[in-house]
Structures are given as C-alpha cells and as structure tokens.
C-alpha positions as CSV (number, residue, x, y, z in Angstrom):
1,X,-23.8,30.1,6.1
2,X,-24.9,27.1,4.2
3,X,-26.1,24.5,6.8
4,X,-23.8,21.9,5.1
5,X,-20.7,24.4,6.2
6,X,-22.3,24.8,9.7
7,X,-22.1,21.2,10.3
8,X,-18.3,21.0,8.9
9,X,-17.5,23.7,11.4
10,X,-19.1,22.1,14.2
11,X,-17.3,18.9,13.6
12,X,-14.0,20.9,13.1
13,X,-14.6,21.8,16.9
14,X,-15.3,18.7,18.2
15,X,-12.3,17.2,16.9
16,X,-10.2,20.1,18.0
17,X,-11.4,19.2,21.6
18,X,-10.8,15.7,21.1
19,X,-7.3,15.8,20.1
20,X,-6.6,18.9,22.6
21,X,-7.6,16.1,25.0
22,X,-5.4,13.4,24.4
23,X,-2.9,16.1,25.4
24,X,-1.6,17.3,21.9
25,X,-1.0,20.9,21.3
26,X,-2.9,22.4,18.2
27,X,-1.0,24.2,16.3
28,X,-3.0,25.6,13.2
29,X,-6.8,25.4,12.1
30,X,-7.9,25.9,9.1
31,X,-4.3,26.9,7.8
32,X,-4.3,27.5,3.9
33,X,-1.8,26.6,1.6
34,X,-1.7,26.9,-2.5
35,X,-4.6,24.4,-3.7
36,X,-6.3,24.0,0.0
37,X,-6.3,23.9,3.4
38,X,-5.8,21.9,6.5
39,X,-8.2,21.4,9.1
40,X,-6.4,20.7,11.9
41,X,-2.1,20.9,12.4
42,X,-1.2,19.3,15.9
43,X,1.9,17.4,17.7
44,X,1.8,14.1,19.0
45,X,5.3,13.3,20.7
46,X,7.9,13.7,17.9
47,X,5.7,14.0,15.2
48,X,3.8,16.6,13.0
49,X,0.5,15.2,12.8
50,X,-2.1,16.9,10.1
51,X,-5.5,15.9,10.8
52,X,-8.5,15.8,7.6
53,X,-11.7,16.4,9.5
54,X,-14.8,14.8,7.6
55,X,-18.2,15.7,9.3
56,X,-22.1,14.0,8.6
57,X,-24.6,14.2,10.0
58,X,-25.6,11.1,9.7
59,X,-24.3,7.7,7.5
60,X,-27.1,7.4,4.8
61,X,-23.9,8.9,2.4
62,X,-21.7,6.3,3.8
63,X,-19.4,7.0,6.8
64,X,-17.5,10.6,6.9
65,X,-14.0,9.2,6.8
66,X,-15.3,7.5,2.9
67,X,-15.1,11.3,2.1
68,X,-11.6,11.2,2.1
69,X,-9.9,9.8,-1.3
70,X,-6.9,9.3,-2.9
71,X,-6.4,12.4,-4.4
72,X,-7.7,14.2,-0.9
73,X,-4.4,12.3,0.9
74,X,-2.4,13.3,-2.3
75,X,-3.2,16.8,-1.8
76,X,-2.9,16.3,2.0
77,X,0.5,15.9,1.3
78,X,2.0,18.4,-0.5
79,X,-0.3,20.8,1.8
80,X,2.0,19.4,4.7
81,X,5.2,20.3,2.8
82,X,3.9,23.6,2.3
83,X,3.0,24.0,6.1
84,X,6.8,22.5,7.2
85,X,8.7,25.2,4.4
86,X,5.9,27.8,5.1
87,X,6.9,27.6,8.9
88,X,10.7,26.6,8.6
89,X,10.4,23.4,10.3
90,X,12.1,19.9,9.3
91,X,11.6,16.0,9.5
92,X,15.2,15.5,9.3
93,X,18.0,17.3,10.9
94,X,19.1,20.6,9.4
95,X,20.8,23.6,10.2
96,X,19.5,26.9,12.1
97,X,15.8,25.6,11.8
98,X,13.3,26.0,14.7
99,X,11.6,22.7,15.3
100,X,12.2,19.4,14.4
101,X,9.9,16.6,13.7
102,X,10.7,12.9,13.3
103,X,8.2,12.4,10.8
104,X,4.7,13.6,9.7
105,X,1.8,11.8,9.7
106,X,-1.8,12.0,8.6
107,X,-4.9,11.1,10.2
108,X,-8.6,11.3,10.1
109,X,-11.2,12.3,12.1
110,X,-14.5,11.5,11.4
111,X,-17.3,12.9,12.8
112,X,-20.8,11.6,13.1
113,X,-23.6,13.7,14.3
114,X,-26.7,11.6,15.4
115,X,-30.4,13.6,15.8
116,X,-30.3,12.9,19.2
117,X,-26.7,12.5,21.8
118,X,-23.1,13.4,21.6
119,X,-21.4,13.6,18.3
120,X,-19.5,9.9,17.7
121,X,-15.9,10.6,17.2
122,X,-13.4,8.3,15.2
123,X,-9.8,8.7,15.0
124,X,-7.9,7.1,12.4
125,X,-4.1,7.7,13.2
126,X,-1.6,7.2,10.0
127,X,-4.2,6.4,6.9
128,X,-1.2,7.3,4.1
C-alpha cells in the first residue's frame, strides 16, 4: 500500500469515530457506486448524510477539504442517488419503501495529521 493510501485510510477512521460519536449510526464505508465511491453513509436525525473524507498530512498542499471540487460534489451527488435506489430508500414519501429520509445532505470531513498529536478534525455539515 502506497503510503499516500495509508494516510487516506487512517483519516477514513478517524472520521468514522468522530461522527459515530456525535451519536450517528454509520451506515456504509467505502460503498461503490458506478463512477466512485463514498467514504462514509451515516444518519443524522431525519436525514441521509454522505460524508467526502479528505485526509493530509499536513497543509503545505492547502487544507484537505480544498481537495474537494465542483465536479467531486457533482459526482457526490449522483453517487447518493445511486446509494438511495441501490438500497430502496426515499427523500419523499412513497409507497412500500423501507426508510425514509427528509432530505440528504453532504458534508466534509477534513482531516489534518500533524508530525506530532492527535489528528485535527473539521466537519463541514451541508457544503452543496
């Protein structure tokens, strides 16, 4: 493993742990769709929430959640629609589905990992 993938997985943890502890359930890592993936597929309350972890280990680059562009969010998107048909659940009311959500939302987590401490967590909630 490629020590830039090492570090992407290690962040991919520590934001697991972080949102498992503001109390939301995880529901998917690293769930595949056609044309990517999605880190992290949790519930906050009523809503789906699909979290983009970008990890550094360090800011020289710029800060992780820079990483994340227009056409990342764009893809984020329809990767979310995949994961709600994949999975039979709706935003809206509907008939005979499983789960429904009020909405769907995207966030962010960056991840910073400094030579020396605890990795510095930031959580942008609703960046589309």
């Amino acid at each position: 493993m490629r020590a830039k993938d090492g570090v992407g997985k290690y962040g991919e943890a520590v934001a697991a742990r972080h949102v498992a502890a503001r109390g939301w359930p995880v529901l998917d890592r690293n769930w595949r769709g056609k044309g990517g993936e999605l880190d992290l597929v949790a519930i906050d309350g009523d809503l789906l929430v699909v979290i983009e972890v970008k990890t550094r280990s360090g800011t020289g680059f710029g800060h992780p959640a820079e990483g994340v562009t227009a056409r990342k969010l764009a893809r984020l998107r329809v990767l979310a629609g995949q994961y709600l048909s994949h999975h039979r659940l709706r935003c809206a009311d509907g008939a005979d589905v499983p789960v429904h959500f009020a909405g769907v939302r995207i966030d962010v987590v960056a991840v910073t990992l400094p030579r020396a401490g605890a990795a510095v967590v930031e959580h942008l909630e609703g960046v589309v």
